[in-house]
C-alpha positions, -999 to +999 in steps of 0.1 A: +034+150-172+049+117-187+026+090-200+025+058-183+032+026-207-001+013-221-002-020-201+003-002-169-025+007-148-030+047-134-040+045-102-044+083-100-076+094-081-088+089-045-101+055-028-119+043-003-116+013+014-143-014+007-132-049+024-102-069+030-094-106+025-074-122+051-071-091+073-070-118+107-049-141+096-023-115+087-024-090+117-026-124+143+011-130+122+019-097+133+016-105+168-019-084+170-046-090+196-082-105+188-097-068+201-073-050+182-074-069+152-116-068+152-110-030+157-086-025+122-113-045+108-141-018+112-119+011+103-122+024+067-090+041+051-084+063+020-059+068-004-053+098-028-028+087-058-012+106-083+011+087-107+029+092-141+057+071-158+084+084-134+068+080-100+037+076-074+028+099-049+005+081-017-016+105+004-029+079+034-055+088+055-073+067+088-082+074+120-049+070+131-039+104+113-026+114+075+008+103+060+021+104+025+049+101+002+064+098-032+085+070-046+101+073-076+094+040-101+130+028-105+140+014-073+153+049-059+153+044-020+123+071-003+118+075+035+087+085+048+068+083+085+035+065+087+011+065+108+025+043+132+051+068+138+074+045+121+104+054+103+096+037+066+123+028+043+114+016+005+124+013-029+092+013-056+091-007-090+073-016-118+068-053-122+079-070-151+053-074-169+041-034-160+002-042-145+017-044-109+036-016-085+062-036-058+072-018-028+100-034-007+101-020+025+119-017+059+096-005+089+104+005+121+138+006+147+133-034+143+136-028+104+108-051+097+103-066+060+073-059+042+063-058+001+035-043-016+016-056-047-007-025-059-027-037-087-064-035-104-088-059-108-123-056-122-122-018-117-110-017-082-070-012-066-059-042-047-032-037-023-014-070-013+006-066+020+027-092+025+053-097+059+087-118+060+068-143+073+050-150+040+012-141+056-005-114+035-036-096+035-053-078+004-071-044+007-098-036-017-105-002-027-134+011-050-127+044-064-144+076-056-166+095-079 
């Protein structure tokens, strides 16, 4: 397996989600109820991430079900279903200055925009979701032992 370049992070290993930061603003931007949006509040999630220098591999699980995929690192379009049963199509890069993973996406038959930011901080994988909009949420993941 390839090395990743020193200033990149690895975020190979499993997580757990531990909180999220501006979870209600976002998902009211997405149109989401005050029930449903209480309801994606209390639900945990997990991610299982293998990654080297050429590409990531995501293995998502919640209680809506299990997805995953593997994008390579230079822009190469993947498609994948999530758990929405959404048709999911993205390009995966390395940001410039290598500590941060962008994935552009287009989601659903409505082809709605969305770009990811996965990065650490203090020890834990942040996952910025952002919408065309410009609202954005930030799930926080602690690693598993």
């Amino acid at each position: 397996m390839a090395q990743l370049p020193d200033e990149a992070p690895n975020f190979s290993g499993s997580w757990t989600l531990r909180t999220s930061e501006k979870l209600d603003e976002y998902l009211k931007s997405e149109g989401w109820g005050l029930i449903m949006r209480k309801a994606a509040a209390a639900v945990s999630a997990y991610q299982t991430i293998e990654q080297n220098d050429k590409e990531i591999k995501v293995k998502v699980k919640n209680k809506k079900g299990t997805y995953e995929y593997t994008a390579q690192l230079d822009g190469t379009e993947c498609k994948y279903t999530d758990n929405d049963k959404d048709e999911v199509a993205s390009s995966t890069t390395l940001s410039d200055d290598k500590k941060q993973i962008i994935e552009k996406m287009n989601k659903g038959k409505d082809s709605k925009k969305y770009t990811t930011y996965r990065y650490m901080d203090n020890g834990e994988m942040k996952l910025k979701i952002e919408n065309d909009k410009g609202k954005y949420c930030i799930r926080i993941f602690k690693k598993d032992k």
